[in-house]
Biopython code that builds the backbone (N, CA, C, O; Angstrom):
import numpy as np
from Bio.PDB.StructureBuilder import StructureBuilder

atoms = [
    (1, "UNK", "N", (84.007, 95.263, 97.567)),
    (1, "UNK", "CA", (84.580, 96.064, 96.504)),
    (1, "UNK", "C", (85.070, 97.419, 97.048)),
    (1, "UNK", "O", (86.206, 97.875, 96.918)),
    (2, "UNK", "N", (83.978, 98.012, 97.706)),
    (2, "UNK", "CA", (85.019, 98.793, 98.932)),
    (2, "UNK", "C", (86.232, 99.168, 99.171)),
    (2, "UNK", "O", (86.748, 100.286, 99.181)),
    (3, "UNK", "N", (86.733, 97.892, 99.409)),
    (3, "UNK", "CA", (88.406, 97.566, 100.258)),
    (3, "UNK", "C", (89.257, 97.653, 98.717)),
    (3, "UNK", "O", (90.422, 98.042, 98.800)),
    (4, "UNK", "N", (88.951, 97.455, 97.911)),
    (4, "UNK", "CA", (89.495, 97.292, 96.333)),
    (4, "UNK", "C", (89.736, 98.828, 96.002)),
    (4, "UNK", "O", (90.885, 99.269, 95.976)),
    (5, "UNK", "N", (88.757, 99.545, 95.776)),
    (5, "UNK", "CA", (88.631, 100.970, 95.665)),
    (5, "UNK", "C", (89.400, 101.640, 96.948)),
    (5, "UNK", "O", (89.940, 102.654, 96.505)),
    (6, "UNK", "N", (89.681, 101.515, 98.339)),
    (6, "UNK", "CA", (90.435, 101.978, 99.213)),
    (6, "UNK", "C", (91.736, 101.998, 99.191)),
    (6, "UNK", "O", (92.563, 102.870, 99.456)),
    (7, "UNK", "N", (91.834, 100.426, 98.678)),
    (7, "UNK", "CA", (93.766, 99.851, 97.926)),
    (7, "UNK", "C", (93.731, 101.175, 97.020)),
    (7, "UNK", "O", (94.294, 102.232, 97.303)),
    (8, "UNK", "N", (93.241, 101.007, 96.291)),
    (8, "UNK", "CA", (93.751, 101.985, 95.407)),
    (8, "UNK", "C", (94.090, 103.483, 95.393)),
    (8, "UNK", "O", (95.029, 104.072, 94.857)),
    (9, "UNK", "N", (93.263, 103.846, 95.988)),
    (9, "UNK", "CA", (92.754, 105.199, 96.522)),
    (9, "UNK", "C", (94.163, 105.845, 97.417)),
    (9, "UNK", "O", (94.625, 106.929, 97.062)),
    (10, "UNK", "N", (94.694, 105.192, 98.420)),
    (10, "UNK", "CA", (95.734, 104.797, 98.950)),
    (10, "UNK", "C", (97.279, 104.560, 97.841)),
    (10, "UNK", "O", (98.391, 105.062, 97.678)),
    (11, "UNK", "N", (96.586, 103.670, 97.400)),
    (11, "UNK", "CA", (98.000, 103.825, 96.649)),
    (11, "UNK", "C", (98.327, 104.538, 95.880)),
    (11, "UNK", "O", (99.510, 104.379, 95.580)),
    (12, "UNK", "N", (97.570, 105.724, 95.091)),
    (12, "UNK", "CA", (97.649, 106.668, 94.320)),
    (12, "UNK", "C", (97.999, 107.795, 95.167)),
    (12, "UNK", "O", (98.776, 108.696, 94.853)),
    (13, "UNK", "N", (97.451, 107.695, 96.122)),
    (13, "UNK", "CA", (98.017, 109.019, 97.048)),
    (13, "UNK", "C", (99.325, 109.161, 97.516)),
    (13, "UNK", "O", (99.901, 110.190, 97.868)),
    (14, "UNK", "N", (99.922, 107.451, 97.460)),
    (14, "UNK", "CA", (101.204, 107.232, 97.689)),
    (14, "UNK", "C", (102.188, 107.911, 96.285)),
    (14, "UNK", "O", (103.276, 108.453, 96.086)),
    (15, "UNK", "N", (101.367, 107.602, 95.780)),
    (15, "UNK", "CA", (101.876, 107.768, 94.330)),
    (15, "UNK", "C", (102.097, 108.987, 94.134)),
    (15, "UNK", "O", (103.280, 109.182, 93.852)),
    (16, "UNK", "N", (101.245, 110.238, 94.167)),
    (16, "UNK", "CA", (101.248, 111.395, 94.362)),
    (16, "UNK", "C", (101.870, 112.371, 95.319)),
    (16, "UNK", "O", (101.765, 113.593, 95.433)),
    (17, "UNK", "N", (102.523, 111.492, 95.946)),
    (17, "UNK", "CA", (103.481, 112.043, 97.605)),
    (17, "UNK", "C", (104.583, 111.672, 97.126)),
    (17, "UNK", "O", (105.597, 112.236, 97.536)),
    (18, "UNK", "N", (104.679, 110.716, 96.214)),
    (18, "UNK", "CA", (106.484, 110.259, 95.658)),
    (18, "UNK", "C", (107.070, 109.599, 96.796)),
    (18, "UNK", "O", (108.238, 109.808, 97.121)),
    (19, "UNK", "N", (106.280, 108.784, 97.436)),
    (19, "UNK", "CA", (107.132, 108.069, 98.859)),
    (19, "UNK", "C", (107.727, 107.167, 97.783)),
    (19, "UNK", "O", (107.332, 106.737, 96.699)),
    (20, "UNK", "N", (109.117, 107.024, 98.701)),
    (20, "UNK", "CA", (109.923, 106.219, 97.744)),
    (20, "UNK", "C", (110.321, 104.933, 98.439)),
    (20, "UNK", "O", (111.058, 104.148, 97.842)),
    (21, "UNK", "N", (109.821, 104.627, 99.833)),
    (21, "UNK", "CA", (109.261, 103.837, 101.180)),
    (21, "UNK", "C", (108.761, 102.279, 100.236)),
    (21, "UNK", "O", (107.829, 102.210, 99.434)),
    (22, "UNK", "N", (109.436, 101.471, 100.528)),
    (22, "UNK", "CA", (109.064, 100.623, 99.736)),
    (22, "UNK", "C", (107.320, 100.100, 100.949)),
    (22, "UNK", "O", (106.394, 99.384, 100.566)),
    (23, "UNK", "N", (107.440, 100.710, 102.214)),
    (23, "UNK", "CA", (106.999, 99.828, 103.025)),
    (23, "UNK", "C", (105.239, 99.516, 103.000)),
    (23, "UNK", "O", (104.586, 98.481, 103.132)),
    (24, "UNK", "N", (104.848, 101.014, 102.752)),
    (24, "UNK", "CA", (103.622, 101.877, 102.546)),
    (24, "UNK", "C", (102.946, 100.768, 101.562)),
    (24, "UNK", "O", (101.871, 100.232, 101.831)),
    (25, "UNK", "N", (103.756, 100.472, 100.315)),
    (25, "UNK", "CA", (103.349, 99.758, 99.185)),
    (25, "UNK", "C", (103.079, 98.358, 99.634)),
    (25, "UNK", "O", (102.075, 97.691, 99.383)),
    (26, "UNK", "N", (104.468, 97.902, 100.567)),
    (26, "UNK", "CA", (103.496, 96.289, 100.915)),
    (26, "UNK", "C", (102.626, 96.110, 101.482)),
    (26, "UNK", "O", (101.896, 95.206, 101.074)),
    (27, "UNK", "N", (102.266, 96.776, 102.587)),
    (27, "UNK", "CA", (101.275, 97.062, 103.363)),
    (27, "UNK", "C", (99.471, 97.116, 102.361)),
    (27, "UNK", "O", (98.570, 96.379, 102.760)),
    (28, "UNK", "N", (99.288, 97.864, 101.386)),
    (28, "UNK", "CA", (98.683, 97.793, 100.818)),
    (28, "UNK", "C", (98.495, 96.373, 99.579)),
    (28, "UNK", "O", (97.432, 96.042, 99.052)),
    (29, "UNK", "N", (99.693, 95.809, 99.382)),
    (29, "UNK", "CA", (99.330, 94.337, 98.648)),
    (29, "UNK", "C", (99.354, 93.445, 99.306)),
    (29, "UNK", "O", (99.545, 92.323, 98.837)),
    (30, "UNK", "N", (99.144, 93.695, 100.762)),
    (30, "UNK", "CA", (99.004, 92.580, 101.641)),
    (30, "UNK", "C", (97.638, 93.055, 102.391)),
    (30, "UNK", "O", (97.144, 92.320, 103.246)),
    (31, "UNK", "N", (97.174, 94.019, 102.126)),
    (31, "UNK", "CA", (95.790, 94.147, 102.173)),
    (31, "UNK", "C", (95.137, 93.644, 100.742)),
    (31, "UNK", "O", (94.147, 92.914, 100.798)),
    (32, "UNK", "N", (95.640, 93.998, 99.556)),
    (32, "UNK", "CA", (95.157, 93.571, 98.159)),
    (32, "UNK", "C", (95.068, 91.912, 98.520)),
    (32, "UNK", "O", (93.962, 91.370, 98.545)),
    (33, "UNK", "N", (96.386, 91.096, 98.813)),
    (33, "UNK", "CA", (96.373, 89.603, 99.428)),
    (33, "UNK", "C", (95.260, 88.976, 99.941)),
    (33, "UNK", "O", (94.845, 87.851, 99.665)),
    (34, "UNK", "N", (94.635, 90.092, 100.997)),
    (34, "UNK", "CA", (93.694, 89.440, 101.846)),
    (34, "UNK", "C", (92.519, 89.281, 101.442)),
    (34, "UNK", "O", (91.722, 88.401, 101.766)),
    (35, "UNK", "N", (92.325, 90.580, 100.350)),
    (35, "UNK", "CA", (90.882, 90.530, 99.584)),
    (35, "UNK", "C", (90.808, 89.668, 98.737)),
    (35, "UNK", "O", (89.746, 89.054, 98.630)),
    (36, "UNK", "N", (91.966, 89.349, 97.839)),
    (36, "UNK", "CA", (91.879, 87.938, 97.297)),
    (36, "UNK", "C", (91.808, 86.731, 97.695)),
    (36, "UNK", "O", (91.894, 85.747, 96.960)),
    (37, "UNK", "N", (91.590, 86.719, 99.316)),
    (37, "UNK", "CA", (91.084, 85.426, 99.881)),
    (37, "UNK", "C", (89.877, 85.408, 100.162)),
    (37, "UNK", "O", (89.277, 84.341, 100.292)),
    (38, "UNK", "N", (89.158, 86.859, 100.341)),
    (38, "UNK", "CA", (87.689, 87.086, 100.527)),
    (38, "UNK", "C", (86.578, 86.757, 99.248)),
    (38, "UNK", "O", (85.507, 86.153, 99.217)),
    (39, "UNK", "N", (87.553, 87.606, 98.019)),
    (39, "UNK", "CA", (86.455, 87.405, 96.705)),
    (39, "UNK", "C", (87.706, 87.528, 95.958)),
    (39, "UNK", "O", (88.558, 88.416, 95.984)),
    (40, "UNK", "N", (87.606, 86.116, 95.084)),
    (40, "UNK", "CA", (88.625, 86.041, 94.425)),
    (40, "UNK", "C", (88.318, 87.193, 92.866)),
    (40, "UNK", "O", (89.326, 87.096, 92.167)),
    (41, "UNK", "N", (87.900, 87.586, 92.598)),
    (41, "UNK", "CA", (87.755, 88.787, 91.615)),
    (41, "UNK", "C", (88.488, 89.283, 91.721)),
    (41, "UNK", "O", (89.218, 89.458, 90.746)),
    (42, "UNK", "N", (88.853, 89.941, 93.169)),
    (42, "UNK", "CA", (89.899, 90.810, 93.196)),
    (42, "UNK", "C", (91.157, 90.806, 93.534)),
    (42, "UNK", "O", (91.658, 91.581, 94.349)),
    (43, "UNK", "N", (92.038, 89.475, 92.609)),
    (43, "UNK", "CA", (93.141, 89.007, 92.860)),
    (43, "UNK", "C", (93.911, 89.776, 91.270)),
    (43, "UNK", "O", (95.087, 89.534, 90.998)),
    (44, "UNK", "N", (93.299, 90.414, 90.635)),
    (44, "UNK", "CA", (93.866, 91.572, 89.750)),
    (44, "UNK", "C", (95.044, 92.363, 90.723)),
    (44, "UNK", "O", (96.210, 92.670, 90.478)),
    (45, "UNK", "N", (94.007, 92.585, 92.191)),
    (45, "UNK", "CA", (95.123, 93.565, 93.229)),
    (45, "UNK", "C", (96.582, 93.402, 93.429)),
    (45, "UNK", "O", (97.594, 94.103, 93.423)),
    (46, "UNK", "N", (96.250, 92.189, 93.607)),
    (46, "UNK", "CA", (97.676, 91.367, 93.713)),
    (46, "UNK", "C", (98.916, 91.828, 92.995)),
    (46, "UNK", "O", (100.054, 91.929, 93.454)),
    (47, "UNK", "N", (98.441, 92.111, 91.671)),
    (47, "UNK", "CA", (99.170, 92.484, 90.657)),
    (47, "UNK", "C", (99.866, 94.071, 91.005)),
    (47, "UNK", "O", (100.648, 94.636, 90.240)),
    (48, "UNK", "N", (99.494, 94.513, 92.044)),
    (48, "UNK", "CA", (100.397, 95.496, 92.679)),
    (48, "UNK", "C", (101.336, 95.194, 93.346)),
    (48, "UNK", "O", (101.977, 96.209, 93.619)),
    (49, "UNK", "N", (101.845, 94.147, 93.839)),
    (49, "UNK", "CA", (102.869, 93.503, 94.616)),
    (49, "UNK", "C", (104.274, 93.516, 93.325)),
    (49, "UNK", "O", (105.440, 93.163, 93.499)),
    (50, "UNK", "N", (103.754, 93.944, 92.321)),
    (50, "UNK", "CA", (105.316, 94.395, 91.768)),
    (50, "UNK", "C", (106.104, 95.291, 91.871)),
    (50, "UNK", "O", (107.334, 95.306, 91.927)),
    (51, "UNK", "N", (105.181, 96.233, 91.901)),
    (51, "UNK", "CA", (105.633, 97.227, 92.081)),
    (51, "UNK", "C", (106.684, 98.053, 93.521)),
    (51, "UNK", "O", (107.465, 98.970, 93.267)),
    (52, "UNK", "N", (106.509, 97.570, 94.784)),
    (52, "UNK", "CA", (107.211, 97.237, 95.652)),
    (52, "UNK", "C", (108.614, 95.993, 95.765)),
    (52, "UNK", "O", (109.644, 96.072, 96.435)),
    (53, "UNK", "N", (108.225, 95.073, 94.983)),
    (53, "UNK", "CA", (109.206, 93.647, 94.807)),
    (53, "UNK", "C", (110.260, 95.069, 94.058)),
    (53, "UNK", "O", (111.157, 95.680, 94.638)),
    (54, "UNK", "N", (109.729, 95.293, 92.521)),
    (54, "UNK", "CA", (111.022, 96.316, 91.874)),
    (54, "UNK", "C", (111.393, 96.960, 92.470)),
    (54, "UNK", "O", (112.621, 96.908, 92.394)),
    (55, "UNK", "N", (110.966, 97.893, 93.352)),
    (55, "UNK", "CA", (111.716, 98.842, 94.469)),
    (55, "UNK", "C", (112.811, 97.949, 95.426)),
    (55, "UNK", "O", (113.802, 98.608, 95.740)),
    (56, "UNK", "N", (112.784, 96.706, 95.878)),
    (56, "UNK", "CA", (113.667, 96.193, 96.994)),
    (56, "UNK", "C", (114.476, 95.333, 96.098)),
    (56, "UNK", "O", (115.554, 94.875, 96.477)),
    (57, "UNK", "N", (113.917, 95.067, 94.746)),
    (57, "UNK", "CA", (115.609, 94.275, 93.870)),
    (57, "UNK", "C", (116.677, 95.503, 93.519)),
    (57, "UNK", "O", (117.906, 95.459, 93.553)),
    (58, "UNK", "N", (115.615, 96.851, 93.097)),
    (58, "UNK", "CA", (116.996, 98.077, 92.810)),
    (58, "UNK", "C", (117.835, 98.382, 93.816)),
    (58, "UNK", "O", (118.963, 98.835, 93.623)),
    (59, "UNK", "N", (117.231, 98.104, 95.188)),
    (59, "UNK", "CA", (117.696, 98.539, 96.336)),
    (59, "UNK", "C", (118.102, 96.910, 97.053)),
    (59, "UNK", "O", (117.535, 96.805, 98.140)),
    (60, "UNK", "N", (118.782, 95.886, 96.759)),
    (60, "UNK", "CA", (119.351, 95.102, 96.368)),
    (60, "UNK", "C", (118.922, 94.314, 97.784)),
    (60, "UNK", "O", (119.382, 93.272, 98.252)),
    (61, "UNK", "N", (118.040, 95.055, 98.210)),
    (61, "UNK", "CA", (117.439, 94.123, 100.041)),
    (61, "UNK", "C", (116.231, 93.093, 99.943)),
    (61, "UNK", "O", (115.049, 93.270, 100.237)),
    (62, "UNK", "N", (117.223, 91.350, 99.171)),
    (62, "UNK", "CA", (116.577, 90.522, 98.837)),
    (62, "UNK", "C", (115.772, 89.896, 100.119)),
    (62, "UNK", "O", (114.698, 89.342, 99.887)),
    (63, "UNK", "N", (116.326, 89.975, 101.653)),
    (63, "UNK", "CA", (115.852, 89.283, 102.719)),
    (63, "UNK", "C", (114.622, 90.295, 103.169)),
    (63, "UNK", "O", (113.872, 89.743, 103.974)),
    (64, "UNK", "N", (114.236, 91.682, 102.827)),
    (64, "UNK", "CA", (112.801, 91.910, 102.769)),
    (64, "UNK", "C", (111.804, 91.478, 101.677)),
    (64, "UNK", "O", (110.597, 91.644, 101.850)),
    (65, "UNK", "N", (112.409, 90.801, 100.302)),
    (65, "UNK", "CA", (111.459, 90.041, 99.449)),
    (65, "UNK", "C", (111.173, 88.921, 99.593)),
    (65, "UNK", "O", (110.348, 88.329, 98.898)),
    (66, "UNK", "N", (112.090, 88.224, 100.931)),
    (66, "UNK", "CA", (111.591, 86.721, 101.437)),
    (66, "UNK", "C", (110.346, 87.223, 102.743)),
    (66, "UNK", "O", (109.176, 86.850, 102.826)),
    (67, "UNK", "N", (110.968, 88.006, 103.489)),
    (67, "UNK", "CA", (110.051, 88.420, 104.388)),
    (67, "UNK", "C", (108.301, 88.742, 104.037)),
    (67, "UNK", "O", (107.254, 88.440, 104.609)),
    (68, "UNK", "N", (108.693, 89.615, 102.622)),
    (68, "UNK", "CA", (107.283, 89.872, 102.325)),
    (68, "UNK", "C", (106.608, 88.727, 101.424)),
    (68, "UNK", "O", (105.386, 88.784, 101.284)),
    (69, "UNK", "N", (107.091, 88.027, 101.005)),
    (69, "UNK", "CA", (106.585, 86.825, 100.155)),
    (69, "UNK", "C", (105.798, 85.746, 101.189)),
    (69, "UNK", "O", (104.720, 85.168, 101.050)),
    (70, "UNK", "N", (106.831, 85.716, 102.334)),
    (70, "UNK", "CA", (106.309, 84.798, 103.381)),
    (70, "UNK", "C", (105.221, 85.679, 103.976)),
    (70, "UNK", "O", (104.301, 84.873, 104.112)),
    (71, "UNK", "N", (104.791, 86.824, 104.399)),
    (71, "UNK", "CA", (103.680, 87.231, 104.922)),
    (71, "UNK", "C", (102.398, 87.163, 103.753)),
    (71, "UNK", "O", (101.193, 87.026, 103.964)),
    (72, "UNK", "N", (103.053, 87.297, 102.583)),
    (72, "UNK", "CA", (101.692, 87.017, 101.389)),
    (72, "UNK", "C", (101.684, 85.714, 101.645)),
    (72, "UNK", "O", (100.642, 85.403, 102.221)),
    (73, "UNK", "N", (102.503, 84.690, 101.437)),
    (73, "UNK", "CA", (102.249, 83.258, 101.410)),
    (73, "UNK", "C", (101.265, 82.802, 103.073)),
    (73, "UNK", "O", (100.268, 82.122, 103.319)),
    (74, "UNK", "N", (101.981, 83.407, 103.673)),
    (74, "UNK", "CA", (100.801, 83.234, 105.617)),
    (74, "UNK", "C", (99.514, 83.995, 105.373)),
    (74, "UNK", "O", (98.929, 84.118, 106.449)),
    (75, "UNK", "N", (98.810, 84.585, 104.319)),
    (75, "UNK", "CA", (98.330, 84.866, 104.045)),
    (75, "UNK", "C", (97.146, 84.134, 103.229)),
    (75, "UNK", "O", (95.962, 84.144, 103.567)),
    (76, "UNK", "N", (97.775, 83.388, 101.898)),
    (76, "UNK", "CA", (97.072, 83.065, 101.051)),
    (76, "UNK", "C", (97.062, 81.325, 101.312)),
    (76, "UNK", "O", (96.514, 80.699, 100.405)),
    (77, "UNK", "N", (97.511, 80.660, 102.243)),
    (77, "UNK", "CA", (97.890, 79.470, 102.551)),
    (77, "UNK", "C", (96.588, 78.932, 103.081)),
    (77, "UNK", "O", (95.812, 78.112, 102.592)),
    (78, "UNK", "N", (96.544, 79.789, 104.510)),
    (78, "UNK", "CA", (95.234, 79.304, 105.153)),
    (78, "UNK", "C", (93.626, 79.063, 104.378)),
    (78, "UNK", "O", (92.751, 78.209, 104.522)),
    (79, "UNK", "N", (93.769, 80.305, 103.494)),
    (79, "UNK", "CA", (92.654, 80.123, 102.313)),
    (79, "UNK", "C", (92.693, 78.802, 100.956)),
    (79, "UNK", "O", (91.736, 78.125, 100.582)),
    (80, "UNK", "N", (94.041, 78.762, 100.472)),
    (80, "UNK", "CA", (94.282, 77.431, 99.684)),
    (80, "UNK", "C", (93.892, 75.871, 100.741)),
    (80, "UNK", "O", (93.316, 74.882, 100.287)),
    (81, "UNK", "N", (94.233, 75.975, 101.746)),
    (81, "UNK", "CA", (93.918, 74.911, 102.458)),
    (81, "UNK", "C", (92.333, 74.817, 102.423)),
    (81, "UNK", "O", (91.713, 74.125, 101.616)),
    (82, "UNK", "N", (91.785, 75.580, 103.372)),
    (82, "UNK", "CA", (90.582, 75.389, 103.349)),
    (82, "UNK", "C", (89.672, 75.232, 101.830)),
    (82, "UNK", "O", (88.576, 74.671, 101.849)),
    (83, "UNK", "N", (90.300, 75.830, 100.436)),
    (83, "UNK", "CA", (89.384, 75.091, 99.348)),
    (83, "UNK", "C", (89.944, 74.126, 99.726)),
    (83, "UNK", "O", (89.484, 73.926, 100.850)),
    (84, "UNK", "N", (90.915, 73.116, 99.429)),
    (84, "UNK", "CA", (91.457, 71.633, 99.793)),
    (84, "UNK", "C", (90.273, 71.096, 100.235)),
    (84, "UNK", "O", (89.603, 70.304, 99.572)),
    (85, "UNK", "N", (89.938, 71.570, 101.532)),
    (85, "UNK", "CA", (89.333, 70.608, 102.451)),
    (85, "UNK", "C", (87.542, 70.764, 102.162)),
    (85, "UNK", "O", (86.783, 69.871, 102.539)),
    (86, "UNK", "N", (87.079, 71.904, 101.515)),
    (86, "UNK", "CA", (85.875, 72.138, 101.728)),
    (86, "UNK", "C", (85.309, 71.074, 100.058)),
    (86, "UNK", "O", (84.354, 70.313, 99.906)),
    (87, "UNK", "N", (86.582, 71.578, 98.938)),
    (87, "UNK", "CA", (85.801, 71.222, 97.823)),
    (87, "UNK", "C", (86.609, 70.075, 97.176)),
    (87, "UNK", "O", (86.037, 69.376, 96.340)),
    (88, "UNK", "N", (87.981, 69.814, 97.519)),
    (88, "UNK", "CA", (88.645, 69.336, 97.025)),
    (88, "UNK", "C", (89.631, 69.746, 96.117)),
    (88, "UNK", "O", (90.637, 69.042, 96.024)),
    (89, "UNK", "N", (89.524, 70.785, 95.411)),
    (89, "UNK", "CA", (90.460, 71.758, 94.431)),
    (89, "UNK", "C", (91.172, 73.147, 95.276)),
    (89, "UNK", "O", (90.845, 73.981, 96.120)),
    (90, "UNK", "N", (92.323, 72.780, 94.456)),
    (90, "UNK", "CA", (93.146, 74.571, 94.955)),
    (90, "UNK", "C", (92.461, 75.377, 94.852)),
    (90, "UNK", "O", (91.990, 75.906, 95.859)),
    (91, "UNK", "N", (92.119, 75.807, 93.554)),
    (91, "UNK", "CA", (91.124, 77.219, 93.692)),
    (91, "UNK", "C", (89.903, 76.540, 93.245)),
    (91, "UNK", "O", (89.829, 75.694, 92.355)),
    (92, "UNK", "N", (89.006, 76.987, 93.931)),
    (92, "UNK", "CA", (87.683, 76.237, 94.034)),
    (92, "UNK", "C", (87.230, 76.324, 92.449)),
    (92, "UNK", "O", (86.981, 75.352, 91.736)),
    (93, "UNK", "N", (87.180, 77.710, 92.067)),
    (93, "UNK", "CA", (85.934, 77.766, 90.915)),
    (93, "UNK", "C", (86.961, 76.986, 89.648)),
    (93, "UNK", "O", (86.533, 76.817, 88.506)),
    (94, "UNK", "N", (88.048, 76.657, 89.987)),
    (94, "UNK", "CA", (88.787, 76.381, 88.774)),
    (94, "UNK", "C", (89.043, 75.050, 88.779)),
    (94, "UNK", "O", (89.913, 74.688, 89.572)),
    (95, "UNK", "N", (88.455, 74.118, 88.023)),
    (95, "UNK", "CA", (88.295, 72.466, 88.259)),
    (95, "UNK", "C", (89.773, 72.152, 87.269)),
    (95, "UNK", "O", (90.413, 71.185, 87.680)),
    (96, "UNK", "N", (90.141, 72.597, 86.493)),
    (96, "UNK", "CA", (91.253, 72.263, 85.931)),
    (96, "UNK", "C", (92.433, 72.157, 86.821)),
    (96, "UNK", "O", (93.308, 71.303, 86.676)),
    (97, "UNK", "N", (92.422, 72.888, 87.572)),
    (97, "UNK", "CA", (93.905, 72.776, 88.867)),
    (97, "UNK", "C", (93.500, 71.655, 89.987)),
    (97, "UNK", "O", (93.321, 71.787, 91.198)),
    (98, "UNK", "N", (93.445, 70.870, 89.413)),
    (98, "UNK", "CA", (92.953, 69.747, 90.355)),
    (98, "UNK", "C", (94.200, 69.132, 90.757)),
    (98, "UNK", "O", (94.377, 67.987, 90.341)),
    (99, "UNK", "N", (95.098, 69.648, 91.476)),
    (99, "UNK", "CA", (96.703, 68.765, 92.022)),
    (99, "UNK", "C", (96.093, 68.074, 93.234)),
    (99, "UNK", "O", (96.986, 67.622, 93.949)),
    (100, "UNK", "N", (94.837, 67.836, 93.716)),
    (100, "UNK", "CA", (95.147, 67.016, 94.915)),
    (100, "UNK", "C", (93.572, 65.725, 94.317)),
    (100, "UNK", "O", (92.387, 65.922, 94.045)),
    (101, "UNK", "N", (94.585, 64.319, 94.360)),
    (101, "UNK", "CA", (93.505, 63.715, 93.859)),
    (101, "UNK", "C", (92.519, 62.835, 95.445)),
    (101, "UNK", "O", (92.922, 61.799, 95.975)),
    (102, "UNK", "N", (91.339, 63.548, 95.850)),
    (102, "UNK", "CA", (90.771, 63.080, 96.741)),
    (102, "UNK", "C", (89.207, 62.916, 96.028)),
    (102, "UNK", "O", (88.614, 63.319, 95.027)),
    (103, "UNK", "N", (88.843, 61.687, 97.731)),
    (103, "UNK", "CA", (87.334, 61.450, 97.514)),
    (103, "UNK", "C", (86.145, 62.798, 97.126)),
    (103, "UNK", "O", (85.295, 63.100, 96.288)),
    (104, "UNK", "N", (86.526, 63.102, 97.876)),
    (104, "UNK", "CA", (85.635, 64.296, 98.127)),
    (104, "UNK", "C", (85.484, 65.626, 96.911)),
    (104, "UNK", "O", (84.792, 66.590, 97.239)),
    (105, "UNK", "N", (86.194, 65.622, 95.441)),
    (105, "UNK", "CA", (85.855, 66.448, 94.638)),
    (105, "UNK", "C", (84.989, 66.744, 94.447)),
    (105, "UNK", "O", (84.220, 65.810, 94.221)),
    (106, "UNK", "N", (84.374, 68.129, 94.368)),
    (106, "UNK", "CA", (83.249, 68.525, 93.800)),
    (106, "UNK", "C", (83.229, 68.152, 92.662)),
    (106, "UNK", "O", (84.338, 68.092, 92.131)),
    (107, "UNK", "N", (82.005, 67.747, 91.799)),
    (107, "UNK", "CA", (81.965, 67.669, 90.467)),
    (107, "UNK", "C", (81.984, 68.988, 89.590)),
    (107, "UNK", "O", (81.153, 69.806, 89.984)),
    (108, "UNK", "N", (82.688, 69.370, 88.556)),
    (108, "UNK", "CA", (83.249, 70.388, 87.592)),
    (108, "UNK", "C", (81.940, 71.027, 87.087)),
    (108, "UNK", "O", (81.977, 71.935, 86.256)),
]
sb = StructureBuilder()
sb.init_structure("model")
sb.init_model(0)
sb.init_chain("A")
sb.init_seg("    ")
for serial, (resi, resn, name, xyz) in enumerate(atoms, 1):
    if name == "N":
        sb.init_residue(resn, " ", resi, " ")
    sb.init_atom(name, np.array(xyz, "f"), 0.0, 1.0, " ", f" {name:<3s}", serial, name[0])
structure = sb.get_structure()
């Protein structure tokens, strides 16, 4: 929870400096990214990754919103796999998203 409170802490200071740097901001939801592979609680963070996306559609530089999508996605991939393989479901605690039908499901 730490790293949650640091995102933030960080990004308010960004906030308070008026950087207008889209870069500062991904950097921090790709730290928010990573904590949502650690403890999914804190995939609320995530929800800061808009705020940078709106900065690079006004500023019309769509090939840094593939760039940064693909470093969140190299990100959150390796963690979707491994629930796959450990429990059988995409997101573990959530038995309703069951898109992969294998032996090995945990029971709900």
């Amino acid at each position: 929870m730490l790293l949650v409170i640091y995102i933030f802490a960080k990004w308010s200071e960004l906030l308070e400096k008026h950087v207008k740097s889209d870069l500062p901001y991904a950097f921090y939801c790709m730290m928010a990214m990573w904590a949502a592979t650690v403890k999914l609680s804190t995939a609320t963070g995530v929800l800061l990754a808009i705020y940078p996306i709106m900065l690079m559609i006004k500023r019309k530089e769509y090939k840094r919103i593939i760039v940064h999508l693909g470093v969140g996605g190299g990100i959150a991939i390796p963690w979707l796999i491994r629930n796959v393989i450990i429990s059988g479901y995409f997101l573990y605690p959530y038995s309703n998203l069951d898109l992969f039908n294998v032996d090995w499901n945990m029971p709900p």
